[in-house]
C-alpha angles and dihedrals in degrees: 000000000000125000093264088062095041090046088050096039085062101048091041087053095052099047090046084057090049094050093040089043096048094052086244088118136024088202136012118199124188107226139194127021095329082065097043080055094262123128140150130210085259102037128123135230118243113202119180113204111210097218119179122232132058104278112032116204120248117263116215115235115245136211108225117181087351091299126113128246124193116207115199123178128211133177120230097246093044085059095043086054085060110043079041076074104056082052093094130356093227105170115147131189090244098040124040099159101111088049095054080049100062096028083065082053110047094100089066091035086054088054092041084056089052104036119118121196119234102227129162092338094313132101103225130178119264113198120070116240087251082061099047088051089056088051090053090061100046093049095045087052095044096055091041089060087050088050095050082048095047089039087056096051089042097055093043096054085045086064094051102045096239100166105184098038086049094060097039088050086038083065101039084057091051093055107046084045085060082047096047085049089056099043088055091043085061103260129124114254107249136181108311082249087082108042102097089057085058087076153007123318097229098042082048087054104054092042097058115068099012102092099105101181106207134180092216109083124328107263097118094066099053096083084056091051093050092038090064107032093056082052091057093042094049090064090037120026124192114210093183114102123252107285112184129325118240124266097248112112131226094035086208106045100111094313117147131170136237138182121204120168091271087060140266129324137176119235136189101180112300089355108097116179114190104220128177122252079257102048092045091049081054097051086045085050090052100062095067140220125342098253097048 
């Protein structure tokens, strides 16, 4: 824990006893990366007020020891509503309303993930583990969608030889890759800013700066393809052995997985092709070795 999140630790602590102290909340949470234990020298400190009541009034932000701290107020139904959501991970082909749902809510379930209560002089975590699970899956499936998104425009750039586009979208993908590892690893996923302190350095660093998108054959995009699909395995493993890979020709031209609750499927862009645990293990075999 560096100095700039002791420093903000401590004023966070003192205005939720303030706020605790004073009736104005019957419960204060640090929330983002200051409460997953990451600060700069500039960052704020993002504070939430359980207030009872429907509509909970709008705090003002204040400056403490010439740092700012953000006060956000919630009411308690408005937060059960949202931990209601981390419950089951129930998306299907034919119904995704549910996952645009939650996908128009990751940034305060992401709080909720980091948020640490403020009880008896101590931060402690709010979610249960069972809670922060179901946050894993919906992360991991949230930044597989983005991937899919950020691979199609990719490919298509790549057609048509946009060369600066290519290498701005090539980096995009990177990142949200790095954020995809460290969803599946268990952490929130935070400002792209952190996401090199999610992992380790050296697996950061080769990570960053290698996608080489490229017209001729499709070996650059493999490592995308693994990257994801162990993401996705890692939430949800399959034991059976390979059955038969899909009938879809080259397993690496533009092909990425996806897992919803009615089972897996390969897309390339608008295409979706349902496929079984044991065809999907095949396909993932087919790509080859890492280093291939």
């Amino acid at each position: 824990m560096n100095l700039s999140v002791q420093s903000r630790r401590r004023i966070a602590a003192s205005v939720a006893q303030e706020l605790l102290g004073s009736g104005a909340a019957k419960k204060v949470w640090l929330e983002g990366a200051l409460a997953h234990g990451f600060a700069h020298a500039t960052s704020d400190v993002d504070l939430r007020g359980i207030v009872p009541g429907s509509r909970p009034p709008a705090w003002e932000s204040r400056i403490v020891d010439g740092i700012r701290v953000d006060l956000h107020t919630s009411s308690p139904e408005e937060i059960a509503e949202l931990r209601a959501l981390l419950d089951t991970f129930e998306v299907r082909r034919d119904d995704l309303t549910v996952f645009r749902r939650v996908r128009s809510a990751m940034a305060d379930l992401r709080n909720l993930r980091t948020a640490l209560s403020y009880d008896s002089g101590v931060w402690q975590p709010l979610l249960t583990p069972a809670e922060r699970e179901g946050y894993r899956r919906w992360a991991v499936a949230d930044q597989t969608e983005v991937a899919a998104s950020l691979a199609e425009d990719l490919i298509g750039l790549l057609i048509d030889r946009l060369e600066l586009p290519v290498e701005v979208t090539a980096r995009k993908l990177e990142l949200c890759l790095l954020a995809l590892d460290g969803a599946a690893a268990g952490h929130p996923v935070l400002g792209d800013k952190w996401l090199p302190l999610l992992g380790p350095t050296s697996a950061t660093e080769r990570a960053l700066g290698t996608l080489a998108p490229s017209t001729h054959g499709w070996l650059w995009f493999r490592p995308v393809q693994r990257r994801v699909t162990q993401a996705l395995l890692s939430c949800w493993p399959v034991h059976e052995r390979p059955g038969t890979a899909p009938a879809i020709g080259d397993p690496a031209a533009g092909w990425l997985p996806q897992r919803y609750a009615d089972g897996w499927f390969l897309r390339r862009g608008d295409q979706k092709i349902p496929v079984t645990a044991q065809s999907l293990i095949a396909w993932y075999s087919a790509l080859g070795p890492v280093g291939a």
